[in-house]
N, C-alpha and C positions, 0 to 999 in steps of 0.2 A: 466451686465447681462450675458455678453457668459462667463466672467470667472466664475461667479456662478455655472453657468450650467458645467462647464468642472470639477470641481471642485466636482458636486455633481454626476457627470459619474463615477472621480474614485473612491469617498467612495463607491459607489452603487457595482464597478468591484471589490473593497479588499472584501468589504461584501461576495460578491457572491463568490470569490474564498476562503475564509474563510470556507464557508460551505462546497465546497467540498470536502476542505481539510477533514474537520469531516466527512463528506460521506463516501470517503476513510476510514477512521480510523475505521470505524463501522462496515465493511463488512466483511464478509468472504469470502474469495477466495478459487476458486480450484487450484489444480494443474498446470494444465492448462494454468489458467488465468492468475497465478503469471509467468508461463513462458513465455507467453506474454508479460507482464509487464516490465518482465524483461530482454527481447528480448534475451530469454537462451533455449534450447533445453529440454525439459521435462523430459529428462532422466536428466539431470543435477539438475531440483527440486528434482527426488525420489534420485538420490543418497545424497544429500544435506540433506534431511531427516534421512536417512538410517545410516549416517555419525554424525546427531546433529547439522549439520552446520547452520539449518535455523529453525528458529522457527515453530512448526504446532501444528495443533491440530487433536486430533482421538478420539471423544467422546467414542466409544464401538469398540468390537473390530470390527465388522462387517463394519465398518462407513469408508467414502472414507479418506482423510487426507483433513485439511482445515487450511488455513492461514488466521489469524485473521490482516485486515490492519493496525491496530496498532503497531503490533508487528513486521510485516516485514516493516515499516515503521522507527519506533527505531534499527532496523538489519542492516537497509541499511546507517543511518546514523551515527553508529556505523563503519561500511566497512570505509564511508566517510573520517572519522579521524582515519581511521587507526587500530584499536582498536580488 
């Protein structure tokens, strides 16, 4: 019985980090938040932008600039290898 149970803890823990992996991938991030994330200084996302280095998005022109987490998610593992 306890290994059942141990066994049904971590399908239950990949399940749960499964989703928020997809959580992650669905969002859109600010500026901000990606410099957060990315534990990098804010000027460092807008010049990255300014530059093409990082993928964003700017629906109108009036609109803030927004990181889709799929996309700096495929960036970063991308950097990863090199690439």
């Amino acid at each position: 019985m306890g290994i059942e149970l141990t066994v049904l803890i971590r399908k239950a823990h990949l399940r749960r980090k499964r989703m928020e992996e997809r959580k992650i991938a669905d969002i859109l991030y600010s500026a901000a938040e990606i410099a957060r994330l990315l534990h990098t200084d804010i000027r460092n996302i807008y010049e990255w932008v300014k530059t093409g280095e990082i993928p964003h998005i700017k629906l109108t022109e009036k609109s803030e600039i927004r990181f889709a987490g799929w996309e700096i998610r495929a960036w970063l593992d991308k950097k990863a290898i090199g690439e």
